[in-house]
N, C-alpha and C positions, 0 to 999 in steps of 0.2 A: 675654418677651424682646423688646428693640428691635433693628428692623437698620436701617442707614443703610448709602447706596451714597456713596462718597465720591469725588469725581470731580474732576479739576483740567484746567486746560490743553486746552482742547477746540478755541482756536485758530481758529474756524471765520475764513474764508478761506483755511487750510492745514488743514483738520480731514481726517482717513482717515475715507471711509466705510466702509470697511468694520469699522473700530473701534467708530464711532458707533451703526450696525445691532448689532453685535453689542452692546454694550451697552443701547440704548433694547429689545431681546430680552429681556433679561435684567430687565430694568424690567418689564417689562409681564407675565412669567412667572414673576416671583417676588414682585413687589408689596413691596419695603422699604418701610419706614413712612417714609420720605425722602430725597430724594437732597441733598448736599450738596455743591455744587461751590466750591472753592476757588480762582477766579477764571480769568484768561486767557482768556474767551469768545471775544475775538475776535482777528484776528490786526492788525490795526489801526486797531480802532474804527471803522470806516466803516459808514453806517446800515445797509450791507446785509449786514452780517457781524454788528451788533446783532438784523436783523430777523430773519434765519436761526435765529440760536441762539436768539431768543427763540419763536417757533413750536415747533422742538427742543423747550426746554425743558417747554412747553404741552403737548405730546404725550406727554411723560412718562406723564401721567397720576398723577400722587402729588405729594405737599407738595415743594416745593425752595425752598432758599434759597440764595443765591448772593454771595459775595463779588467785589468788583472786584478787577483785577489791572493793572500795570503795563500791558501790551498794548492794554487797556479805556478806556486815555485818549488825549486828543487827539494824533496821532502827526505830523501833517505840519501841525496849527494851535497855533503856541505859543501864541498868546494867548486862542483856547477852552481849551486846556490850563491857563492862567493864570486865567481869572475863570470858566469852566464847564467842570470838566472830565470831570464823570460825565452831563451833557445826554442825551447818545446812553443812557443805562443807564435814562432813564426810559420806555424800551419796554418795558421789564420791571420798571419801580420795583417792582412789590407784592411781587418775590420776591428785592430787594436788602437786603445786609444785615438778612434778618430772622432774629429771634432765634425758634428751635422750643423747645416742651415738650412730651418725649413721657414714656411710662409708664419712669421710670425713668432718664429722659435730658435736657438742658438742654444746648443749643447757641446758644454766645454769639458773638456778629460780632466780629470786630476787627480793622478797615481797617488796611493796611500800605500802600497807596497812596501817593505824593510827587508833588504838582504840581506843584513845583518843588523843587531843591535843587542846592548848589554841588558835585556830584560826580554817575557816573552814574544817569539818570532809572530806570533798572530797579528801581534796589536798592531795598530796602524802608524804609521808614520808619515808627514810632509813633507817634502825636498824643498830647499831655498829654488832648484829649478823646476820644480815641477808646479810649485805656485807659480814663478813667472813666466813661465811658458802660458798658467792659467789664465793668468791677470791680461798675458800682451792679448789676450782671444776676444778678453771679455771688453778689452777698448777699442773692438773693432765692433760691439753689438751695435746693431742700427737702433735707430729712435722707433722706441713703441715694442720692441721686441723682448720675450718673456727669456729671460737667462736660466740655463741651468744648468748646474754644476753636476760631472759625473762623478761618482769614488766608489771605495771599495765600503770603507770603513765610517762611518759617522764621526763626520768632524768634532762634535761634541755629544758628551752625553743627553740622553734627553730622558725617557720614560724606559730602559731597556735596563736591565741588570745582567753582571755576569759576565762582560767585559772589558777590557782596559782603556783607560785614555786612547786617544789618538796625540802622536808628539806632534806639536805645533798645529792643532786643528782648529783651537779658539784663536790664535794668531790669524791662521787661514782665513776661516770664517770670518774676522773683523774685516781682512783687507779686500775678500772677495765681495761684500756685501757693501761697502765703499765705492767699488768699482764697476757696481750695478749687479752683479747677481741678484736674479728672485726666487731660485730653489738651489737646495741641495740636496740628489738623489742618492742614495748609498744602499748595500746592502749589511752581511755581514751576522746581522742577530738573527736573521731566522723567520722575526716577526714583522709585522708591519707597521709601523706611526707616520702619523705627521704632524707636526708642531711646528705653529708661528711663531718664529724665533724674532726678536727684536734687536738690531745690532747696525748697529754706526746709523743711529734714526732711521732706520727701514725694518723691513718686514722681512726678513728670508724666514722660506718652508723647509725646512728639518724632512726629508720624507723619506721613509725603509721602505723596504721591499721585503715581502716573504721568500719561503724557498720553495722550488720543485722538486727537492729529495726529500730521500726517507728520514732525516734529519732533521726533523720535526720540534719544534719547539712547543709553543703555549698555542699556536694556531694550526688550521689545517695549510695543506699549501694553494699559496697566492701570485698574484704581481698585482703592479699595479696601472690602472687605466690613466696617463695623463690625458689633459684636454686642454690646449690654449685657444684663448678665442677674444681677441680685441686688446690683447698682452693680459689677460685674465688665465691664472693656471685652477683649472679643479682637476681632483685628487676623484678616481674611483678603486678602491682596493676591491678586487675583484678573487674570490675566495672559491676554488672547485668543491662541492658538493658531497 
């Protein structure tokens, strides 16, 4: 059996320590074979809320990969946001968008980030390359093995209010789920869901992640426990106290 800790929204320059402790606890005494954070590192890119979470991240002590999120780009420099806008994420490039293969399990990247666009900067967006970069990953999954897709943004709406489409994420979604995907992991709301989405005659898992700041939604803060075991994925959201 694989476990992954699946973790979003950590925010840091607004991060709860005492969420952080108790999760980096939980790392270090149960040893998942990865942590997977679904973006929102920082709470405005600035190099010292990069250098935090990347130490954090380092002290882990296990494999992470890590997707960028809205928050993660230039926020008060439009035009680093315009011609560079993941610069600052090279403090941590080796654990950006990287694609895992563990016993059983294949985690594929897929940037929702927008450098720019003619509506709000939060919302999420798909690149024509950033699906196929997804898609070339997901036709290398072996037979029998549990696919899962990373992002920032939830491909499509599910049970959340209060945020925008994602542009081209029900396109996404159709062709990643064609091409064998069995989950999509995203952060982004705050909260946590999972919903069995039914798409090109399959099954894909819709699943959020809660957050580690003080930016607290409808829940306390969370992540979440994957677990695959025979290409079977169960979902534990696991909620601090």
């Amino acid at each position: 059996m694989a476990r992954l800790f699946h973790v979003s929204d950590l925010h840091f320059g607004r991060e709860d320590q005492a969420a952080m402790r108790w999760f980096a606890g939980l790392v270090h005494a149960e040893q998942p074979d990865a942590v997977v954070c679904t973006g929102d590192l920082t709470m405005r890119a600035r190099k010292a809320e990069f250098a935090a979470a990347g130490e954090w991240l380092k002290r882990l002590g296990v494999p992470v990969t890590v997707e960028p999120g809205n928050h993660d780009l230039p926020y008060f420099n439009p035009l680093a946001r315009l011609l560079d806008p993941y610069r600052r994420y090279r403090r941590i490039e080796a654990l950006v968008e990287l694609p895992l293969e563990l016993p059983g399990v294949q985690v594929v990247p897929l940037k929702t980030t927008a450098r720019l666009q003619l509506r709000d900067l939060s919302h999420g967006r798909v690149s024509r390359s950033g699906l196929k970069a997804a898609l070339d990953l997901l036709a290398q999954k072996p037979a029998g093995t549990c696919a899962i897709i990373a992002c920032h943004h939830p491909l499509i709406r599910t049970n959340f209010t209060g945020h925008g489409d994602t542009r081209r994420g029900a396109e996404a979604l159709a062709l990643l789920a064609e091409a064998g995907a069995d989950a999509v992991i995203s952060g982004h709301v705050h909260d946590a869901f999972d919903v069995a989405h039914h798409e090109s005659g399959r099954v894909v898992r819709l699943i959020g992640a809660g957050t580690l700041s003080e930016r607290l939604r409808s829940t306390r803060p969370s992540f979440n426990e994957l677990r695959v075991d025979g290409g079977q994925l169960a979902v534990i959201n696991r909620v601090m106290a």
